[in-house]
BAPALO-700838 format. One line per field, with one value per residue (C-alpha): residue in three letters; residue number from 0; chain; x, y, z. Coordinates in pm, whole numbers. Example, Ala and Ser with C-alpha at 12.3 -4.5 7.8 and 13.67 -1.06 7.14 Angstrom:
! BAPALO-700838
resn: [ala,ser] $
resi: [0,1] $
chain: [A,A] $
east: [1230,1367] $
north: [-450,-106] $
up: [780,714] $
! end
This chain:
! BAPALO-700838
resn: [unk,unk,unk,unk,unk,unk,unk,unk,unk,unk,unk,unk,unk,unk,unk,unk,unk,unk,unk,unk,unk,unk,unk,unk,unk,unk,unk,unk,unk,unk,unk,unk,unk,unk,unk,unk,unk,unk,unk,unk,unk,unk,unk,unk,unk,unk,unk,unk,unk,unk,unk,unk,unk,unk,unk,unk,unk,unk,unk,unk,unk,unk,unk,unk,unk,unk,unk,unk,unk,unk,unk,unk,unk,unk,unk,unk,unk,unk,unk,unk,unk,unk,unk,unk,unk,unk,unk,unk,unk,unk,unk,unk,unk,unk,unk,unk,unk,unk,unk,unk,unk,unk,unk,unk,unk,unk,unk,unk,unk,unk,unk,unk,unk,unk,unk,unk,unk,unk,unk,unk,unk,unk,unk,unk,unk,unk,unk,unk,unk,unk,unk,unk,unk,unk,unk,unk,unk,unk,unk,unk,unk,unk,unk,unk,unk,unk,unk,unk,unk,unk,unk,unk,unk,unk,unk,unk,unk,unk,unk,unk,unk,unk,unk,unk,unk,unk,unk,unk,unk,unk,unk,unk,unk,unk,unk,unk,unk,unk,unk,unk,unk,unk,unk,unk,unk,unk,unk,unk,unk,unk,unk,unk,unk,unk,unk,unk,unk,unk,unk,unk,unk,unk,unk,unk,unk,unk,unk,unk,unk,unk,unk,unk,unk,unk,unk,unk,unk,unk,unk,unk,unk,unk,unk,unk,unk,unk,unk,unk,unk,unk,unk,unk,unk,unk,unk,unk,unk,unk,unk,unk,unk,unk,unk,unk,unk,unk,unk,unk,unk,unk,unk,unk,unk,unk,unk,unk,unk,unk,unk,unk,unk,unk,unk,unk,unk,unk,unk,unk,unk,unk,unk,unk,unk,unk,unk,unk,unk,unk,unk,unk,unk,unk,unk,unk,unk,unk,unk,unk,unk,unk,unk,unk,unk,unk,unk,unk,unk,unk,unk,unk,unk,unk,unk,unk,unk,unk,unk,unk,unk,unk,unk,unk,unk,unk,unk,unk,unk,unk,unk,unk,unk,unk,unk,unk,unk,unk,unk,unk,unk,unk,unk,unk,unk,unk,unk,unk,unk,unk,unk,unk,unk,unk,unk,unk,unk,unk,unk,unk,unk,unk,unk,unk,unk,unk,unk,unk,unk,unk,unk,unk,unk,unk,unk,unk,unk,unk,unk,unk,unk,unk,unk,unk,unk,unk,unk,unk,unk,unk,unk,unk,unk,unk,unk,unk,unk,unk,unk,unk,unk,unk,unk,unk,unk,unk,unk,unk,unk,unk,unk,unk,unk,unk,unk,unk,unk,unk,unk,unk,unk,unk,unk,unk,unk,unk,unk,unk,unk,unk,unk,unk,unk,unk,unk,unk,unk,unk,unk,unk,unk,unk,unk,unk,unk,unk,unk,unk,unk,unk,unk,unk,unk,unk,unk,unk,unk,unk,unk,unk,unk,unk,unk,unk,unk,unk,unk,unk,unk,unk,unk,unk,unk,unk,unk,unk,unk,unk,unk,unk,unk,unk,unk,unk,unk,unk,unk,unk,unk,unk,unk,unk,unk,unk,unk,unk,unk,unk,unk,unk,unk,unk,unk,unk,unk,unk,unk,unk,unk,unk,unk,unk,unk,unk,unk,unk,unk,unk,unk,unk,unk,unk,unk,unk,unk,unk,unk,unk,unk,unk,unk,unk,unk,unk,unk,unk,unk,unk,unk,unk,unk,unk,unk,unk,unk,unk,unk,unk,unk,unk,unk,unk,unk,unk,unk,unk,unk,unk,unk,unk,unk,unk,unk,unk,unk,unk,unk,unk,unk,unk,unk,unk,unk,unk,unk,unk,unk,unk,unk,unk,unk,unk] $
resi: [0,1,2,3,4,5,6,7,8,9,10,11,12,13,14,15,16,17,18,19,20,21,22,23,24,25,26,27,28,29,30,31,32,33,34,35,36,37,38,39,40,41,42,43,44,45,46,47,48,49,50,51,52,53,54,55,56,57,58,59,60,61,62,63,64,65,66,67,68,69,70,71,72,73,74,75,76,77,78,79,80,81,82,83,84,85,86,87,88,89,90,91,92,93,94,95,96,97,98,99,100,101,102,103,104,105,106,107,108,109,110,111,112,113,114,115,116,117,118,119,120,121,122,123,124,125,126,127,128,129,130,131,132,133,134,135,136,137,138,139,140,141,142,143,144,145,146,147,148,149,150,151,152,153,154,155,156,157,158,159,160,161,162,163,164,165,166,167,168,169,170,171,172,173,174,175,176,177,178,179,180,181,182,183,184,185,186,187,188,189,190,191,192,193,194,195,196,197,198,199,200,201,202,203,204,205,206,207,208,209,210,211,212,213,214,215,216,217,218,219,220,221,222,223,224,225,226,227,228,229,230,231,232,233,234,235,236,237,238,239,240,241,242,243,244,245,246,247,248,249,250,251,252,253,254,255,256,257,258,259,260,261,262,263,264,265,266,267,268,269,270,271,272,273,274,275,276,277,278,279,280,281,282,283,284,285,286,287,288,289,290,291,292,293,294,295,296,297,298,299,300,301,302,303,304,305,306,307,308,309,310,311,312,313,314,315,316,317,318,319,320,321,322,323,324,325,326,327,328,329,330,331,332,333,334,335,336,337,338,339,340,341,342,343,344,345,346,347,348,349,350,351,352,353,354,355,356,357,358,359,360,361,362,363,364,365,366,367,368,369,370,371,372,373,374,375,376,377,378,379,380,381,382,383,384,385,386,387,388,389,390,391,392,393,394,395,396,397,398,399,400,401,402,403,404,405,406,407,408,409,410,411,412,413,414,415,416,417,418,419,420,421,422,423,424,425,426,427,428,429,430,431,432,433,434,435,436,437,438,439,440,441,442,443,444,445,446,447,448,449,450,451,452,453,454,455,456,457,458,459,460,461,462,463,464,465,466,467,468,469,470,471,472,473,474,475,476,477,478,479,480,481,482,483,484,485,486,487,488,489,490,491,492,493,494,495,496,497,498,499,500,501,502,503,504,505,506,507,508,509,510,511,512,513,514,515,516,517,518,519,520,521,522,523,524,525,526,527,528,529,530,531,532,533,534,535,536,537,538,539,540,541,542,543,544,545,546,547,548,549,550,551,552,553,554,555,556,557,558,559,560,561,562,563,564,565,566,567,568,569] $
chain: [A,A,A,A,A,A,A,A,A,A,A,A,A,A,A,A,A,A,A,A,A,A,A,A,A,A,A,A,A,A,A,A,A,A,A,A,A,A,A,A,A,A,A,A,A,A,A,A,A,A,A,A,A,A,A,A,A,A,A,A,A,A,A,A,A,A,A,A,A,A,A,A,A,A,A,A,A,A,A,A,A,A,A,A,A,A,A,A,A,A,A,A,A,A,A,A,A,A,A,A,A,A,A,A,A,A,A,A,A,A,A,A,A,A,A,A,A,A,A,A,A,A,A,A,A,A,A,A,A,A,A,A,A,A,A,A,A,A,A,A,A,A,A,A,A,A,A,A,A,A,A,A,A,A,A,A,A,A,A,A,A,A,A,A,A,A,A,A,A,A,A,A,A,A,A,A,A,A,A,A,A,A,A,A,A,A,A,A,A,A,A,A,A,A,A,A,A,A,A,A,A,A,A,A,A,A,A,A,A,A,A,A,A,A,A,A,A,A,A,A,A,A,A,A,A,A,A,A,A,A,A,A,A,A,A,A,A,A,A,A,A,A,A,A,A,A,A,A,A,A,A,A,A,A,A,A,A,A,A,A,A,A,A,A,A,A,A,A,A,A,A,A,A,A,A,A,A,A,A,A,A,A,A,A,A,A,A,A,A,A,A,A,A,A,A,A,A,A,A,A,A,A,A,A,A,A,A,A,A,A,A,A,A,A,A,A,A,A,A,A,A,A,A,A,A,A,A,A,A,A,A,A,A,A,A,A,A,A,A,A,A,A,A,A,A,A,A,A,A,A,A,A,A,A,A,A,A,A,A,A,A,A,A,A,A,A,A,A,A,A,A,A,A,A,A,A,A,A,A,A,A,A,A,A,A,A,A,A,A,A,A,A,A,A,A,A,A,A,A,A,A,A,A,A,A,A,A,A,A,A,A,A,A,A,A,A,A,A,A,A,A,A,A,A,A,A,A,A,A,A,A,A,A,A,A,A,A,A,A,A,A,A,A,A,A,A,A,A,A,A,A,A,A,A,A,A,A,A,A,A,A,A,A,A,A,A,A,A,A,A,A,A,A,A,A,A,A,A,A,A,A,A,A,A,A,A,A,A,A,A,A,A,A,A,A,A,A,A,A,A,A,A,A,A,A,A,A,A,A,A,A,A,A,A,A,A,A,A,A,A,A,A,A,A,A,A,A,A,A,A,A,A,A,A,A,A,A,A,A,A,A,A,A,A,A,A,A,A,A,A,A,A,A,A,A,A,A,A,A,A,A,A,A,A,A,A,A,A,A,A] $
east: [12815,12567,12256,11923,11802,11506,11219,10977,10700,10438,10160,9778,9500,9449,9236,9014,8701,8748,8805,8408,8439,8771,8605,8337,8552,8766,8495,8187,8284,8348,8021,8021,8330,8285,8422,8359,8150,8358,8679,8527,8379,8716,8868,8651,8666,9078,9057,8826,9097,9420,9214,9066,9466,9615,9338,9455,9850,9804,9575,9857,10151,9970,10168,9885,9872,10176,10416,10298,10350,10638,10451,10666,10864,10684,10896,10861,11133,10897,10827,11176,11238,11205,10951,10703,10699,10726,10416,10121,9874,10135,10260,9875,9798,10069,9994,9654,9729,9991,9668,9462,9742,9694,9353,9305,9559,9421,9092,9223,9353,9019,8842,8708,8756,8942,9338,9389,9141,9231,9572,9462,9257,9598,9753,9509,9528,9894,9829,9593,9765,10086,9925,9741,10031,10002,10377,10349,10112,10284,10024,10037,10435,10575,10917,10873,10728,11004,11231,11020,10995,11413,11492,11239,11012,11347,11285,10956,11083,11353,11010,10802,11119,11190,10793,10805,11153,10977,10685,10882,11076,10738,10862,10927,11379,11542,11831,12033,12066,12233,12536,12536,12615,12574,12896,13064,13046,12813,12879,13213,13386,13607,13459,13327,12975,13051,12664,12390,12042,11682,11662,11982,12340,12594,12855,13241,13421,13831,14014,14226,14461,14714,14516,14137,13925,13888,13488,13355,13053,12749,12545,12149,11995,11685,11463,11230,11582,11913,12190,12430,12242,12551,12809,12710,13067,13409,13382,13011,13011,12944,13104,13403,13463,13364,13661,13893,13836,13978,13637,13614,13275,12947,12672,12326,12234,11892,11699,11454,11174,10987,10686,10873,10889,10551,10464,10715,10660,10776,10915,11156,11331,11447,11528,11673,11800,11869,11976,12177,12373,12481,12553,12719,12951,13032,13123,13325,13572,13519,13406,13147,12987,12975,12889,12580,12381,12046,11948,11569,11335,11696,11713,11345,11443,11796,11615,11400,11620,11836,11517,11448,11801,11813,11482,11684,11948,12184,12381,12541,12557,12879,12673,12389,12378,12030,11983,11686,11498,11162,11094,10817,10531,10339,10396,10524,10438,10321,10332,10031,9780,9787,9733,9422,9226,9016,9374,9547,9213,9266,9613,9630,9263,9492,9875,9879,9831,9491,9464,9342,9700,9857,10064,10132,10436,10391,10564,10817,10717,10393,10638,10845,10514,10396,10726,10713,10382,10528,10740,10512,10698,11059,11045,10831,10633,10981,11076,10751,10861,11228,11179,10894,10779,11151,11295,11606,11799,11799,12164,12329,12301,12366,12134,11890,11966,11934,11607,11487,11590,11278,11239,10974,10854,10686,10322,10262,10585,10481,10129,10218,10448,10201,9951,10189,10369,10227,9878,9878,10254,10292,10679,10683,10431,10659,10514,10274,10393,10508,10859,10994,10829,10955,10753,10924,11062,11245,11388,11592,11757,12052,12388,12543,12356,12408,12073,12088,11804,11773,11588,11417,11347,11002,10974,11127,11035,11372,11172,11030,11364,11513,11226,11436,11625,11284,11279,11580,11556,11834,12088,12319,12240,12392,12139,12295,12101,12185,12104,11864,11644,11645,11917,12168,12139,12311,12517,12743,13121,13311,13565,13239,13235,12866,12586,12605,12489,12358,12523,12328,12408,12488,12225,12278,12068,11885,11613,11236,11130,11295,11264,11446,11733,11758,11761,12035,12215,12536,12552,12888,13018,13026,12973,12830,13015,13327,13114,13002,13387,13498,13210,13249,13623,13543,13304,13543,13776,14124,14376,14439,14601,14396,14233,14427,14154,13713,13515,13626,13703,13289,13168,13417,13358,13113,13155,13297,13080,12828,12654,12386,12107,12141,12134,11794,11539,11196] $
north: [9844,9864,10058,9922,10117,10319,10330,10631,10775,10708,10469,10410,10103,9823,9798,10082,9897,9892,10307,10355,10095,10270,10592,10494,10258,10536,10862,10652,10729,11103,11225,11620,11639,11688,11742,12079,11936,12121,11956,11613,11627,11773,11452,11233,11366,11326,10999,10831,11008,10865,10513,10483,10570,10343,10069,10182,10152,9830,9660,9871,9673,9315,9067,9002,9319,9324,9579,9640,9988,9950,10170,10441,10349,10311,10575,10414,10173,9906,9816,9896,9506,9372,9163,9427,9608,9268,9113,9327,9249,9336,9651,9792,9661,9890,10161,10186,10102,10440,10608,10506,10645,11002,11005,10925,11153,11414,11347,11360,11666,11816,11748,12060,12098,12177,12120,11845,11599,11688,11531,11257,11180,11237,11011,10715,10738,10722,10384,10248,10253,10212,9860,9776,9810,9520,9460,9373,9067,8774,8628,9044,9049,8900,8990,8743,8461,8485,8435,8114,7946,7993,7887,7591,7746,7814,8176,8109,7880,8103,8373,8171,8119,8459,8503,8237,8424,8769,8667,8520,8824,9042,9304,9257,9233,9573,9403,9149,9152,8802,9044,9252,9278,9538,9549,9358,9522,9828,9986,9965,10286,10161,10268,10144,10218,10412,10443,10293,10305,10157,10402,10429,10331,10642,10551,10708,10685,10602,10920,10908,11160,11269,11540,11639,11983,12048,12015,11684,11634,11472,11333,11285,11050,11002,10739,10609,10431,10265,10515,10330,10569,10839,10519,10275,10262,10378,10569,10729,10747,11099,10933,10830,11151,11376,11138,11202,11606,11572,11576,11343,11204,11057,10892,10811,10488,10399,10104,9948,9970,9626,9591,9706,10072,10126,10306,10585,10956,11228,11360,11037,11068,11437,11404,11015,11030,11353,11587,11278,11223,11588,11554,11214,11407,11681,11415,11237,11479,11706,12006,12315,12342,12046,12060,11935,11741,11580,11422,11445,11386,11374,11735,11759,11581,11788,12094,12058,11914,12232,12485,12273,12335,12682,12721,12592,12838,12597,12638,12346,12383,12566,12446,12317,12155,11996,11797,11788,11869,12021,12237,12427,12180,12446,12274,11906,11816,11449,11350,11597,11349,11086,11341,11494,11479,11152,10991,11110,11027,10688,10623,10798,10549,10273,10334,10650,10672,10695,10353,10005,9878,10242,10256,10059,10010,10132,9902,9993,9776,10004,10318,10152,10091,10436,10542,10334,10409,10775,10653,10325,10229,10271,10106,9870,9718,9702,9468,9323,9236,9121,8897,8728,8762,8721,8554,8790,8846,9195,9368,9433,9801,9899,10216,9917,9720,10005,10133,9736,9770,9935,10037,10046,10339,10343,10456,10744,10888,10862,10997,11279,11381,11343,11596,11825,11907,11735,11792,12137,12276,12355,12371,12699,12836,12987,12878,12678,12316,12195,11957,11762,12025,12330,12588,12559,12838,12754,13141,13079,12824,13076,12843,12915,12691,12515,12429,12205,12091,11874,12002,11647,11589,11469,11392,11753,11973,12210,12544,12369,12320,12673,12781,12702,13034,13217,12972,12975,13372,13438,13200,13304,13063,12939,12745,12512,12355,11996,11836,11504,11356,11327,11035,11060,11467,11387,11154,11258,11255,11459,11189,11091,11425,11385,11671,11999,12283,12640,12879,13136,13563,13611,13634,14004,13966,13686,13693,13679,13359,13056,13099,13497,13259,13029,13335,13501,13160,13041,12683,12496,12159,11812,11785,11998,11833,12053,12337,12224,12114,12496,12580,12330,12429,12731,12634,12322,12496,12449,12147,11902,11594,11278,11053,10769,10542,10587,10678,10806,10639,10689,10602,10298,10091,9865,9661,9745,9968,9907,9773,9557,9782,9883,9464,9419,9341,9509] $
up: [10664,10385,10443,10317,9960,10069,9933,9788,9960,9667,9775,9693,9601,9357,9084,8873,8931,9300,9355,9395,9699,9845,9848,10069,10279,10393,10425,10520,10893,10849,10915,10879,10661,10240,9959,9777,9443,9193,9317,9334,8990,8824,9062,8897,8538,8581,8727,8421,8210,8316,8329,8032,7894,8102,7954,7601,7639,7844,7536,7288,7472,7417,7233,7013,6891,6667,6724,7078,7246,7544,7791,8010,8296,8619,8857,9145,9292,9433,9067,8906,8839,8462,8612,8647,8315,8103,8249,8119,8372,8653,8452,8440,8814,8924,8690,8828,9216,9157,8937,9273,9503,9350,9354,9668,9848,9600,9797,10140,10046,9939,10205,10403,10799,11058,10986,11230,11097,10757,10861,11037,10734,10502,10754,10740,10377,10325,10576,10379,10042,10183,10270,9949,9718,9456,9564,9908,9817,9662,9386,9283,9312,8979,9080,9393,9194,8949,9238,9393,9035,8984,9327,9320,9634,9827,9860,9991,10231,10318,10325,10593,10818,10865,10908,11194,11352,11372,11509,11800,11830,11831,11550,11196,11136,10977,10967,11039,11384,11435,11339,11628,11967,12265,12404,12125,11808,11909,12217,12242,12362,12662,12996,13308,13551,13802,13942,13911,14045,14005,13677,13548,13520,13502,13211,13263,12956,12915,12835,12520,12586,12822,12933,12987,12997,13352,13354,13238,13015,13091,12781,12836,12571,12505,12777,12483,12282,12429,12485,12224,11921,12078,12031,11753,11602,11658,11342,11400,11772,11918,12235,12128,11953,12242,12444,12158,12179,12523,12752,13045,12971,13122,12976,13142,13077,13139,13244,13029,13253,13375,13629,13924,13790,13646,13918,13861,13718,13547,13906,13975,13634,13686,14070,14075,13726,13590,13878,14055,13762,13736,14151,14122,13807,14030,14338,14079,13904,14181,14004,14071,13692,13388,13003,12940,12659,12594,12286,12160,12521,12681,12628,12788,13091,13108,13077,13357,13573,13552,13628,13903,14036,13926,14111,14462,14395,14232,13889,13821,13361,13241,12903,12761,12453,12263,12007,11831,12120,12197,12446,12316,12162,11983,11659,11713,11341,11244,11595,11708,11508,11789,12071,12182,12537,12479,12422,12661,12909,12785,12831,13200,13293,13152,13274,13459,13881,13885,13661,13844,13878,13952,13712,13423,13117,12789,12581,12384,12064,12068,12055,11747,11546,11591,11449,11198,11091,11012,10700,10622,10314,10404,10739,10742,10381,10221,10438,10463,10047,10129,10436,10330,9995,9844,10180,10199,10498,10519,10513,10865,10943,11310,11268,11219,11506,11740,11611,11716,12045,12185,12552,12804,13001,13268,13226,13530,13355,12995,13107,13261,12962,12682,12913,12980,12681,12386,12484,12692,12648,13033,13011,12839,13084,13392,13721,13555,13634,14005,13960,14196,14487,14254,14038,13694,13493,13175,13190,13428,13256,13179,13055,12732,12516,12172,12001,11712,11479,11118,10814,10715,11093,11076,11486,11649,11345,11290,11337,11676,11744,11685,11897,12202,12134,12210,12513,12710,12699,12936,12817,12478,12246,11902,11735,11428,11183,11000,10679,10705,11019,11332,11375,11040,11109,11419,11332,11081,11156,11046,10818,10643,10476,10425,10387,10532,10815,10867,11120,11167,11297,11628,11904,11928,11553,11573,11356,11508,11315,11214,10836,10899,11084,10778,10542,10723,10787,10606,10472,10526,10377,10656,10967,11241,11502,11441,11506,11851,11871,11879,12097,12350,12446,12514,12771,12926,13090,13116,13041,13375,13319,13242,13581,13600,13723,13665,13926,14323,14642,14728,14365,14247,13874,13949,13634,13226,13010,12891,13172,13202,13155,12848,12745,12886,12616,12643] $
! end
C-alpha cells in the first residue's frame, strides 16, 4: 500500500508587516527571559534584508514589468505546485511566511535561560508557524482554489464532508480507514485467545512448522497502542515472522480501558497482566524459562515485572529482548517538555487515586494529539490541506490506521508512571520504588538481553535506549541499533531490503558512552530482524515437535485471534 508523501519540517508566519505583532504575541508572556541585544539587532538587520529583496524580485516578476524576473524555486513541498510560483501574490506570501519561519525560530533560539524553557519556547514556535502557513488556509492556498474552480466546488464539497466525518470520529483521518479491518485485513496471523482477563487477552499464535523451539516467546507491546503495530501485514508482521522462525508465540493483548478500570495502577498491570502472562505461558507449554519481548512502555512493564519476580526468588526470562524502550529517563528528549511537577500535580488531582472520582481515564485521543504535535506538519496540517482544503481521501496506509486507533489508560496507572520515571526516574534507583509489595532492583534483572534502538527515534532517543546496557548490569547484553523512528525502525522485514543497522563490540568492550558504541559499531545492509533471528535460537532451546492444538486442558481457546479487545474503540 502506498504511503502518504511526507512533508518537510520548515514552518513559520504570514506577512512582513505582521512580524512586529508575532514577536510580541509569542514573548509577551515570558517575563524574565531576553534576547541578548547584539543578536536581536543583527536578527533584525537580516530580516529587513531578505524583505526588502523578496519585495524587489516579487515587483521584478510582475507581468507589467516586461520581461519579468522568474524568482527561485520555493524548496519547500507544501508550495511545490505551479500554482504557487505563477501567482505573484501567493509566490511572495510564501516567500515571506518561510522568511518569517526563520526568523522566528532564529529567535527562539536566541533566547537566554535555562535549557528547558528554551525548548518549550522552540516547541511553541514550531506550533505556531506550523499553524499559520499561508497553505493550510484556503483563500491563501491557490493550489486549492485551482482545484474548486476546475471541479466546479466539488472538491470543496468533497472538503466539508470529510470535515463533517472527522469531527464525528473525534480525530482528523490519516488514511483511509474505510479500507481496513482488525481481524480482516490487519491482524491476521492465525491464532486463537487462550486467556483473558479484566486487562488483557493472552494471544497464542498457529505454528507454521513441523516443529517448534522448546521455550515459547512472549511479546509485550506497548499499553498506550493496539498490539496489531507487531502484526499489521503478513509481509511486515514481526508476529508472523517470529511463527515462521519456528517460536511458539504469545502476544498480550490489552484492553482498551473504559470506566470500570480507572481505578487501576501501575501495580495491577505488572502483577494481573505482565507476570500472569509469563505464569499462564509457563502453565501452557509447560516450560521452566520463556523468551521475552516488550516493545516501547511494553519493555517498561516487562522489565519490572521480571525484578519483581527476581526479587521473590523466581527466574522465569531465558531472554529479554527491548525495543525501543526506556528504562532510564535521564534524557527522554522532546517528550521531557510536557513534564514537570505542576503537571504531573495536575494530572494525579485530576485522574490519579487521590482525585474526586479515584481514579479517572486518560483518553487516548489526548495521547495521539500530543504525538502529533511532535511532527506538526507531517501528521497532522498536511492532511489538514488534503481532506479539507482539496477534499482528497487520503491513501490507505495500515501504519495509518493503527496510529488512529488510540487507547485509553487508566489514570492511577498513567499517574503513577509519569511521577516515577518521566518526572523523578525511580526505576533506576535500586530499592527506591515498592512494586506489587517488592523493593525493585533493575540489577537483578540478569537474562541475556537484546537491546535495540532507532537513530531518527524522536520518542525513546537511541542513546536513551543503549543506556539499558549500563542498566541491566548483570545481564550480557547486545544492543543493535536501526535506521529511522520509532515504528518503521522496527518494522523493517527483512524481503523489503530497506535501510540498515549497527552491531556493535562485544560486551567484554563495550564502550562507556553511546556515541564510543556507534564509533566502534559496524553498519550492515536490511533488516535487523535477522540479527535478533541468530540471537534468539540460541536462547530457544531445542527442536520439539509442533502442539497440535492452542492452549491446555486448564487454559482452552476461548475464541479466534484477535479477540475482542483489541476491536474496542476508545
Amino acid at each position: 500500500m502506498k504511503k502518504p508523501a511526507a512533508v518537510p519540517d520548515a514552518v513559520a508566519n504570514e506577512h512582513a508587516d505582521a512580524f512586529g505583532a508575532t514577536i510580541g504575541d509569542v514573548f509577551k508572556s515570558m517575563s524574565g527571559l531576553s534576547v541578548p541585544v547584539p543578536q536581536l539587532s543583527a536578527l533584525q538587520a537580516d530580516y529587513m534584508a531578505q524583505a526588502s529583496a523578496l519585495w524587489n524580485q516579487s515587483v521584478a516578476a510582475a507581468p507589467s514589468n516586461g520581461a519579468a524576473h522568474k524568482p527561485e524555486p520555493l524548496g519547500d513541498r507544501r508550495f511545490s505546485s505551479p500554482a504557487w510560483a505563477d501567482n505573484p501574490m501567493a509566490s511572495f506570501t510564501a516567500r515571506m511566511y518561510l522568511l518569517n519561519a526563520r526568523t522566528l525560530t532564529a529567535l527562539a533560539d536566541s533566547v537566554q535561560g535555562d535549557e528547558k524553557t528554551r525548548e518549550r519556547i522552540r516547541f511553541a514556535v514550531q506550533q505556531y508557524v506550523a499553524a499559520a502557513s499561508p497553505s493550510n488556509y484556503l483563500p491563501l492556498n491557490p493550489e486549492a482554489l485551482q482545484l474548486a474552480l476546475t471541479t466546479q466546488g466539488e472538491s470543496i464539497l468533497h472538503g466539508v464532508q470529510h470535515l463533517v466525518q472527522d469531527l464525528q470520529q473525534g480525530h482528523v483521518s490519516q488514511t483511509d480507514e474505510s479500507v481496513f479491518e482488525v481481524g480482516r485485513n490487519v491482524a491476521t496471523t492465525e491464532g486463537s485467545v487462550v486467556f483473558e482477563n479484566e486487562l488483557f487477552q493472552l494471544l497464542e499464535y498457529k505454528p507454521l512448522t513441523k516443529t517448534v523451539f522448546e521455550r515459547p516467546l512472549l511479546m509485550v507491546p506497548p499499553c498506550i497502542n493496539k498490539y496489531y503495530i507487531l502484526d499489521l501485514q503478513p509481509e511486515n508482521s514481526l508476529i508472523r515472522h517470529a511463527v515462521a522462525q519456528g517460536h511458539r508465540v504469545f502476544v498480550v493483548s490489552w484492553r482498551n480501558a473504559d470506566a470500570s478500570l480507572s481505578h487501576l495502577g501501575w501495580d495491577d498491570y505488572i502483577e494481573d497482566a505482565a507476570i500472569r502472562a509469563i505464569e499462564v505461558v509457563r502453565e501452557i507449554t509447560g516450560v521452566e524459562t520463556l523468551n521475552t519481548l516488550g516493545f516501547c512502555v511494553g519493555g517498561t512493564i516487562l522489565a519490572s515485572a521480571l525484578a519483581v519476580l527476581a526479587a521473590r526468588g523466581s527466574k522465569p526470562a531465558a531472554s529479554i529482548t527491548l525495543l525501543t524502550t526506556f528504562l532510564d529517563f535521564s534524557n527522554t528528549g522532546v517528550l521531557d517538555l510536557f513534564v514537570d511537577e505542576a503537571m504531573v500535580q495536575l494530572r494525579e488531582m485530576t485522574l490519579g487515586p487521590g482525585s474526586p472520582n479515584g481514579g479517572g481515564l486518560l483518553k487516548g485521543q489526548e495521547l495521539a494529539s500530543t504525538f502529533s504535535a511532535l511532527r506538526p506538519n507531517d501528521l497532522l496540517w498536511n492532511y489538514v490541506v488534503g481532506n479539507y482544503l482539496k477534499g482528497e481521501t487520503p491513501p490507505p496506509f495500515d501504519l495509518l490506521y493503527w496510529n488512529s486507533d488510540s487507547t485509553n489508560l487508566p489514570g492511577p496507572m498513567y499517574c503513577w508512571y509519569l511521577r516515577n520515571t518521566y518526572l523523578e526516574n525511580n526505576l533506576v534507583k535500586p530499592g527506591r520504588l515498592t512494586v506489587c509489595g517488592e523493593k525493585l532492583d533493575l540489577n537483578r534483572v540478569d537474562a541475556p538481553t537484546y537491546v535495540y534502538g532507532s537513530r531518527e527515534d524522536h520518542i525513546v532517543p537511541w542513546d536513551a535506549a543503549w543506556r539499558n546496557t549500563q542498566v541491566l548490569k548483570k545481564a550480557k547484553t547486545r544492543f543493535v541499533l536501526g535506521a529511522s523512528g520509532h515504528i518503521a525502525g522496527v518494522i523493517n522485514p527483512p524481503a523489503k531490503k530497506k535501510r540498515s543497522h549497527w552491531i556493535g563490540p562485544a560486551q567484554a568492550s563495550q564502550p562507556a558512552s553511546a556515541e564510543a558504541w556507534l564509533a566502534a559499531a559496524t553498519e550492515h545492509p536490511g533488516s535487523w530482524w535477522t540479527d535478533w533471528d541468530a540471537w534468539l535460537a540460541g536462547h530457544a532451546g531445542r527442536q520439539v515437535p509442533a502442539p497440535k492444538n492452542p492452549g491446555s486442558r486448564r487454559h482452552k481457546p476461548i475464541e479466534p485471534a484477535p479477540g475482542r479487545y483489541v476491536k474496542q474503540k476508545a
